[in-house]
C-alpha positions as CSV (number, residue, x, y, z in Angstrom):
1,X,-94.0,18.1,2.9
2,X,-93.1,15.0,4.9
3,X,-95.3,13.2,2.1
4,X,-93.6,14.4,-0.7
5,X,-90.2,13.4,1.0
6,X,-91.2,10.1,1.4
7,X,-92.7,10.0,-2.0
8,X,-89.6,11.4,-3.7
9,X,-87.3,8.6,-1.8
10,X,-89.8,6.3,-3.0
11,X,-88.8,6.4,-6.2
12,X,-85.1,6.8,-5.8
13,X,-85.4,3.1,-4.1
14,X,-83.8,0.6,-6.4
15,X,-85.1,-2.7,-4.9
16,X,-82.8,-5.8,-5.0
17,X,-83.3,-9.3,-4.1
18,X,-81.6,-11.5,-2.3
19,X,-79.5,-13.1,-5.1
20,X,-78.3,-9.7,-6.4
21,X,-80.0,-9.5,-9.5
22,X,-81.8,-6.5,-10.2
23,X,-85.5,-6.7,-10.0
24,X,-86.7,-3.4,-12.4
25,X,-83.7,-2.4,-14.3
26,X,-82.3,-6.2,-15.3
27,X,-82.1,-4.9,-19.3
28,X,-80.2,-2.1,-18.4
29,X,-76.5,-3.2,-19.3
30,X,-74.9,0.5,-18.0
31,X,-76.4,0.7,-14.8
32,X,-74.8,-2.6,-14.4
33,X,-71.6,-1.3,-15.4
34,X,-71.7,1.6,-13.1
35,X,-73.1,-0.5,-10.1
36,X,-70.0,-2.9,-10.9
37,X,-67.3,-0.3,-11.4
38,X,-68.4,1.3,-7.8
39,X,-68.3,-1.9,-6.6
40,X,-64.6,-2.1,-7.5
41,X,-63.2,1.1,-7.0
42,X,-65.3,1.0,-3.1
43,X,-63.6,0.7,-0.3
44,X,-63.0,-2.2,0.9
45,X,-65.9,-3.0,3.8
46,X,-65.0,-6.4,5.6
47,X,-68.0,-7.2,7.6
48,X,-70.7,-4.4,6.7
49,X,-73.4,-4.3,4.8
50,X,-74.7,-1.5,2.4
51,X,-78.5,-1.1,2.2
52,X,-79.8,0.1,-1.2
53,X,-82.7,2.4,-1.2
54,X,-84.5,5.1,1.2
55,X,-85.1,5.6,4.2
56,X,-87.8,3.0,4.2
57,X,-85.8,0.1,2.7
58,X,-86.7,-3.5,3.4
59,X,-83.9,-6.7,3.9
60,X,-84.5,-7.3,0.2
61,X,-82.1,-4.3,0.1
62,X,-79.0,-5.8,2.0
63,X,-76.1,-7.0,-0.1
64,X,-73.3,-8.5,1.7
65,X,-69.8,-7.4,1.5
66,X,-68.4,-10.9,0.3
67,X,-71.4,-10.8,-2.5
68,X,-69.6,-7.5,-3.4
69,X,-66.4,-9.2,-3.4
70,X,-67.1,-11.6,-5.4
71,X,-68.4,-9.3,-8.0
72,X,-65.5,-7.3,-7.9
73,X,-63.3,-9.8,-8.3
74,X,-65.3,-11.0,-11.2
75,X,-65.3,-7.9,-12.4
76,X,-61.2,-8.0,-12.7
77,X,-61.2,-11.0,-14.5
78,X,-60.2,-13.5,-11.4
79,X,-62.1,-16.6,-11.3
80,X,-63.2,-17.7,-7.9
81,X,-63.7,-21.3,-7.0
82,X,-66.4,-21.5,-4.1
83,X,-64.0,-23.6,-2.0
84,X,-61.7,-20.7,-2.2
85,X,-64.2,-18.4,-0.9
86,X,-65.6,-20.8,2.1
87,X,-62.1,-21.2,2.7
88,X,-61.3,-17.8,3.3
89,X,-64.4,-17.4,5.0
90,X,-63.5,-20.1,7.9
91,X,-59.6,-18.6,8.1
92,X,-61.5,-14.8,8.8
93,X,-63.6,-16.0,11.3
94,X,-61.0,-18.7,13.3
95,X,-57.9,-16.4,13.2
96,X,-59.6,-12.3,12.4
97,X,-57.0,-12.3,9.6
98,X,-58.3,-11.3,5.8
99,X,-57.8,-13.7,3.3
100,X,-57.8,-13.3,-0.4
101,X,-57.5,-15.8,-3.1
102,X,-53.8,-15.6,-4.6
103,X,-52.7,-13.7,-1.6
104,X,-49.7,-16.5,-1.0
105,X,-47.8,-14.8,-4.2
106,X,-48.0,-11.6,-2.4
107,X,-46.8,-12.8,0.9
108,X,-43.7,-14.6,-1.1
109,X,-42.7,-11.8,-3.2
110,X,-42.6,-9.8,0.1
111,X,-40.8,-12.2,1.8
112,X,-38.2,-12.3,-0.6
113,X,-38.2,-8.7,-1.6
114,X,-37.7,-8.6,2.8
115,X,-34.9,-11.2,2.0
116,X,-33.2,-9.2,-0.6
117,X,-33.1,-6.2,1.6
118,X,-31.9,-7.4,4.6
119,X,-29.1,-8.8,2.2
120,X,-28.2,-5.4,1.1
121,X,-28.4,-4.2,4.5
122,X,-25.6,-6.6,5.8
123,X,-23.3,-5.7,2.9
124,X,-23.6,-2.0,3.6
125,X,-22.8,-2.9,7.3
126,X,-19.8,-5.0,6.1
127,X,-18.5,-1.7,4.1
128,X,-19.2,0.4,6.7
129,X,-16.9,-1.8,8.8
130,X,-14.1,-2.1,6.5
131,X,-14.2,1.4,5.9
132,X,-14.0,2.4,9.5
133,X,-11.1,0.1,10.2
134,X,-9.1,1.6,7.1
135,X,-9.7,5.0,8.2
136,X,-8.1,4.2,11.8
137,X,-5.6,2.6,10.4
138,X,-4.8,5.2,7.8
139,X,-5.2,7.4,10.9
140,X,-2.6,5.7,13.1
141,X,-0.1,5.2,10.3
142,X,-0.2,9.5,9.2
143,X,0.0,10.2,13.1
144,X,3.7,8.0,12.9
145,X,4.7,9.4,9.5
146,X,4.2,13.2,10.8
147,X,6.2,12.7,14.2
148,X,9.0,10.9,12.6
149,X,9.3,14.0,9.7
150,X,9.4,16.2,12.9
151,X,11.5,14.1,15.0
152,X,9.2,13.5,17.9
153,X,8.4,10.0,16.9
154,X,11.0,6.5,17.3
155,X,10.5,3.9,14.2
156,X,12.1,1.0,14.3
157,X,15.5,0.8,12.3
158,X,17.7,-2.1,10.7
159,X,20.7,-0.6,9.9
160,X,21.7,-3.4,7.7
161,X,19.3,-3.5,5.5
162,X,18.8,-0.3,5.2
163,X,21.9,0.2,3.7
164,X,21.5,-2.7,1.3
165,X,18.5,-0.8,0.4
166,X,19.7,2.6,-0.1
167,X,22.6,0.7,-2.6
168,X,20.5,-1.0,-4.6
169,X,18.6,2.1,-5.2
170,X,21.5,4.1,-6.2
171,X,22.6,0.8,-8.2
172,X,19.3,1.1,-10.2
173,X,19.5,4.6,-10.9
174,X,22.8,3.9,-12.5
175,X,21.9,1.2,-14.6
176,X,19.1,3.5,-16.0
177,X,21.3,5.9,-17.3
178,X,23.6,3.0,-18.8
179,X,20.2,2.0,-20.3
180,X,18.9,5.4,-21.7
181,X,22.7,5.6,-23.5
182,X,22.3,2.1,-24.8
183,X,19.2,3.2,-26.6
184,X,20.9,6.3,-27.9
185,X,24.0,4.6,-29.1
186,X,21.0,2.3,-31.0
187,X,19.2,4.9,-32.1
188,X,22.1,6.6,-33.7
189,X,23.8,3.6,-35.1
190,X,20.3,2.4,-36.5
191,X,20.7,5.7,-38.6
192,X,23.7,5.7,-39.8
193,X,23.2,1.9,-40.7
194,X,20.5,3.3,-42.9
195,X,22.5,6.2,-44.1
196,X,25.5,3.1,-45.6
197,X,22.8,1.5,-47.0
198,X,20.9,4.1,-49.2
199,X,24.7,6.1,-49.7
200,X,25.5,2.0,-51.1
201,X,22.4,2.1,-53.2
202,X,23.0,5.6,-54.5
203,X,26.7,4.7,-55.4
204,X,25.4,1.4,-57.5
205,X,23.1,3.3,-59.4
206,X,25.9,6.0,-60.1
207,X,28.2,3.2,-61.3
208,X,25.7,2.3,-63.6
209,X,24.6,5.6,-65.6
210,X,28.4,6.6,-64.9
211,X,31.1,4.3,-67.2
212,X,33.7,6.7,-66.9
213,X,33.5,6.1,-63.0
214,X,31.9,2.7,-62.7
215,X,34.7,1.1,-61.0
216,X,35.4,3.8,-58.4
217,X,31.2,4.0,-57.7
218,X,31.5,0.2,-57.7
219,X,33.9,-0.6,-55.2
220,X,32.5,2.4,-53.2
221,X,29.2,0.6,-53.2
222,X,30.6,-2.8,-52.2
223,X,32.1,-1.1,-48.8
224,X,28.5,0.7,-48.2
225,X,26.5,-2.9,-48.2
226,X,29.5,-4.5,-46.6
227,X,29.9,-1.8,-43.8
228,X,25.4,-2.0,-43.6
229,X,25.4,-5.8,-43.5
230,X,28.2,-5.7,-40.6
231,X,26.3,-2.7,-38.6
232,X,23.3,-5.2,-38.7
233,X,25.0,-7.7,-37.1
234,X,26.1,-5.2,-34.4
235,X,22.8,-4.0,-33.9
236,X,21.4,-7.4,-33.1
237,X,24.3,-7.5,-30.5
238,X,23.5,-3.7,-29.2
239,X,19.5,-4.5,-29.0
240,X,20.3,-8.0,-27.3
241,X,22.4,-6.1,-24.2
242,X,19.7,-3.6,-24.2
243,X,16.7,-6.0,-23.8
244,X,19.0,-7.8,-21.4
245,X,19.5,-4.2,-19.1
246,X,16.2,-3.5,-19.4
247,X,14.7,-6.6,-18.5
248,X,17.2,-6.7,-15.3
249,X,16.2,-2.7,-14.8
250,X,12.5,-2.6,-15.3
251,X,11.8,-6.1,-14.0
252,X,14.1,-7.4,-11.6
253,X,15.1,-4.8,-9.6
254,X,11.6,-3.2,-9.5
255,X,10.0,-6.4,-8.3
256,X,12.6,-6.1,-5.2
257,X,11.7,-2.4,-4.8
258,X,8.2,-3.1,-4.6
259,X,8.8,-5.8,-1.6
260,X,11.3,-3.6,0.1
261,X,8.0,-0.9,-0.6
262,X,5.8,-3.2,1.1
263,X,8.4,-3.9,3.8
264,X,8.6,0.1,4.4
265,X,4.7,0.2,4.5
266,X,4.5,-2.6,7.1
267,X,7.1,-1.3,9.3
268,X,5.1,2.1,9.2
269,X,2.1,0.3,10.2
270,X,3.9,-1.7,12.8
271,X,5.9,1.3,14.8
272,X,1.7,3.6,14.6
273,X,0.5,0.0,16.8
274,X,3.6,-0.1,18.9
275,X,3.0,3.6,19.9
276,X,-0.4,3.3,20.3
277,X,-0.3,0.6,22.6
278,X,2.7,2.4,24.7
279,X,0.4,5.3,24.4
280,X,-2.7,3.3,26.1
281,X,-0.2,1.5,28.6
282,X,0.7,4.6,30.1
283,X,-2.8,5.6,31.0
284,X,-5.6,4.7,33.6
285,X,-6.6,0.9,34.0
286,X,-10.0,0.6,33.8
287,X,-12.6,-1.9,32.8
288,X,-12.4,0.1,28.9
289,X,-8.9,0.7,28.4
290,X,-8.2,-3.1,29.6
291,X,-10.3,-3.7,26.5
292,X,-8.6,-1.5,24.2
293,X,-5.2,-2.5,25.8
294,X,-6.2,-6.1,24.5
295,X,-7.4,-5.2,21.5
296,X,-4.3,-3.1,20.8
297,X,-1.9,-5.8,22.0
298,X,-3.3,-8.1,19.3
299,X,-2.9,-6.0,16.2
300,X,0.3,-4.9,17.6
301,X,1.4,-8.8,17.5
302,X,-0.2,-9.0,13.9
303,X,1.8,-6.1,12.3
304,X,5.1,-7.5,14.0
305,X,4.2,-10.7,12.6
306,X,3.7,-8.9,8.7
307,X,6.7,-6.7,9.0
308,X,9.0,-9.3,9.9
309,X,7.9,-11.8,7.4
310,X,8.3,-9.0,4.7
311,X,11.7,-7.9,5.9
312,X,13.3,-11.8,5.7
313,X,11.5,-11.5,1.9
314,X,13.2,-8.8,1.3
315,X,16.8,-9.8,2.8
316,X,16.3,-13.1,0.4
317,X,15.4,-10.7,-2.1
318,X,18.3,-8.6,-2.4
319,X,20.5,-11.7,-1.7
320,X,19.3,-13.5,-4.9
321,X,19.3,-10.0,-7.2
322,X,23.3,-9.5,-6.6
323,X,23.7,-13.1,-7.6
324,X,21.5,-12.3,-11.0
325,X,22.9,-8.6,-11.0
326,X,26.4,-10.4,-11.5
327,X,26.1,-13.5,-13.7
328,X,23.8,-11.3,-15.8
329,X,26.3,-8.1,-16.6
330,X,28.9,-10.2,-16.9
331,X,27.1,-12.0,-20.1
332,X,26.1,-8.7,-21.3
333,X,29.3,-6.6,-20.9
334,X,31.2,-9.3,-22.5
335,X,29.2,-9.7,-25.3
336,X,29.1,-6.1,-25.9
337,X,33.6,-5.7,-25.9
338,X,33.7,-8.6,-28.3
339,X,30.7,-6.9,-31.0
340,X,32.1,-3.7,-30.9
341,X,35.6,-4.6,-31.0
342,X,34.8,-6.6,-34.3
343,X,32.9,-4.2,-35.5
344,X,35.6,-1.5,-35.4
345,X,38.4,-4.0,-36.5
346,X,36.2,-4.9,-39.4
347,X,36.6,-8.8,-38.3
348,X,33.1,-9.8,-39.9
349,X,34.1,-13.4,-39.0
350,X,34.8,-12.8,-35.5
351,X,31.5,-10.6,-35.1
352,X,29.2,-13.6,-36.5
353,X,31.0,-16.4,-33.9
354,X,30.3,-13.7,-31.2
355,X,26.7,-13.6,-32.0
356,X,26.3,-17.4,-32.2
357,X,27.8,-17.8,-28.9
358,X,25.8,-15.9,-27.2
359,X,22.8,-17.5,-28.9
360,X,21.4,-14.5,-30.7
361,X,19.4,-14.8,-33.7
362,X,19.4,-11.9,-36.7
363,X,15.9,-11.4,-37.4
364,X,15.9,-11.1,-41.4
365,X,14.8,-7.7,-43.4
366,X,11.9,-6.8,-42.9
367,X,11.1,-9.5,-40.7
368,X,9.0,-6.7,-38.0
369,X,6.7,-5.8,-41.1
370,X,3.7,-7.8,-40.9
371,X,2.1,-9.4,-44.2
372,X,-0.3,-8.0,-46.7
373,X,-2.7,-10.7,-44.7
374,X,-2.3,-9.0,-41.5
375,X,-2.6,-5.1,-42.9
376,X,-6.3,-6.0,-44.3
């Protein structure tokens, strides 16, 4: 039995020689293959040794792991100088630390992927930050807005200004409705400019298919296109005081409500820090609400610092919109008396001059149309 063991591991031996060619089986190309593809799928074995053949196997039979390494890199299509390899050689046994050709890409990529990531990292923690601080201010400023609605909070107060507030927004609500009539009065006189010159048209046409009545349809026409013409010229007028209101409405004054908004916002933020800091000075001194006291004391000085730079923006502000408020409506109301009045009285002549003094250009017919170029 033990004969036949020995017999039958006999010949599973595949001797190999020191070089690591094979001795018996050098013609057979897939034996190779498989002996090379094992070699590269392996594990990777640093300083062992794998003996080929039974139990009886001689040092012909002992392949090196670097041979194998070599073979597998081969195998992947790397080309090994033999500097490289004595060179790693050397670095494993001075330092214990595996070396393999090409391995300085690796260690840059991860240094920079490492880079990249630690990158990310301080941006999240940057976020994180400005997140927390908004929250506690957002925190602070609901905490003042809920005890003034109920009364059991003090905000600070400039009587003042606050009254030159509140006026100015009951100004602006007036001048809106002046505004939205404007526009109506436009609207309507736009048609009924439209109606003179198509009942002017009508009445021409009439005068001509009519000879028994082409002096009345005549003359009739003549006042249509003289009454459209002259309701043109108005119109410019009308559309010029509009542009003018609206421009003073939807520009001017809402520019100065969005600094007095801004003023309101900063005050909000100023009285949540001034009651947070009376709230910490009335409790225990110890080493941690020294620190907050500090910490308090200083945004408290920043906010106070913000809402009284925004309230001397918006006392300059409202100071500067009355002077424009004034010279403006007084151009515009002016200029409105004198085109309706000639209008009404039928004084064409007077109507022009009050057009050219107040600098306004008719745009001709069907001057708003673009050209055939522009439609393709």
């Amino acid at each position: 039995m033990a004969d036949s063991m020995m017999s039958k591991a006999a010949t599973m031996e595949i001797p190999i020689s020191s070089n690591g060619d094979s001795r018996n089986l050098a013609e057979d190309d897939s034996l190779e293959q498989d002996l090379q593809q094992v070699m590269v799928s392996g594990p990777n074995l640093n300083e062992t040794s794998i003996v080929s053949g039974g139990y009886g196997g001689t040092t012909e039979g002992i392949i090196p792991t670097s041979s194998i390494k070599d073979l597998r890199m081969k195998s992947r299509g790397v080309n090994i100088a033999p500097s490289q390899i004595a060179a790693c050689r050397i670095a494993r046994q001075s330092e214990d630390i595996p070396c393999i050709p090409g391995s300085n890409m690796h260690h840059a990529s991860s240094n920079s992927s490492m880079t990249a990531e630690e990158a990310t990292r301080g941006i999240a923690v940057e976020k994180f930050d400005i997140m927390k601080k908004w929250g506690l201010n957002t925190y602070k400023c609901t905490k003042q807005m809920i005890s003034e609605r109920f009364g059991r909070g003090s905000r600070t107060v400039d009587l003042e200004l606050e009254a030159q507030i509140e006026v100015l927004r009951e100004t602006k609500r007036k001048y809106e409705n002046v505004l939205r009539l404007a526009r109506a009065l436009t609207n309507h006189f736009y048609s009924m400019v439209q109606t003179q010159h198509a009942l002017g048209d009508t009445f021409a046409d009439l005068s001509l298919k009519s000879p028994e009545l082409r002096d009345e349809f005549g003359y009739n026409a003549e006042t249509q296109k003289l009454l459209c013409k002259n309701g043109e010229t108005l119109l410019g007028a009308i559309n010029y005081f509009v542009s003018s209101i609206n421009t003073l409405v939807n520009k001017t004054m809402e520019d100065t409500l969005m600094t007095i908004k801004m003023y309101e916002n900063a005050r909000l933020e100023f009285d949540a820090h001034r009651a947070d800091l009376e709230e910490l000075n009335m409790g225990p001194r110890d080493a941690v609400t020294m620190a907050r006291i500090e910490a308090a004391q200083q945004q408290y000085q920043i906010h106070k610092e913000k809402y009284e730079r925004l309230r001397s923006d918006v006392t300059i502000k409202l100071k500067f919109l009355e002077e424009n408020k004034v010279k403006v409506m007084h151009k515009q109301l002016l200029l409105f008396h004198n085109a309706i009045s000639a209008y009404f009285a039928g004084n064409q002549q007077q109507l022009e001059q009050t057009l050219k003094e107040f600098n306004i250009k008719l745009k001709p017919p069907g001057a708003d149309k673009p050209s055939w170029l522009e439609e393709q």
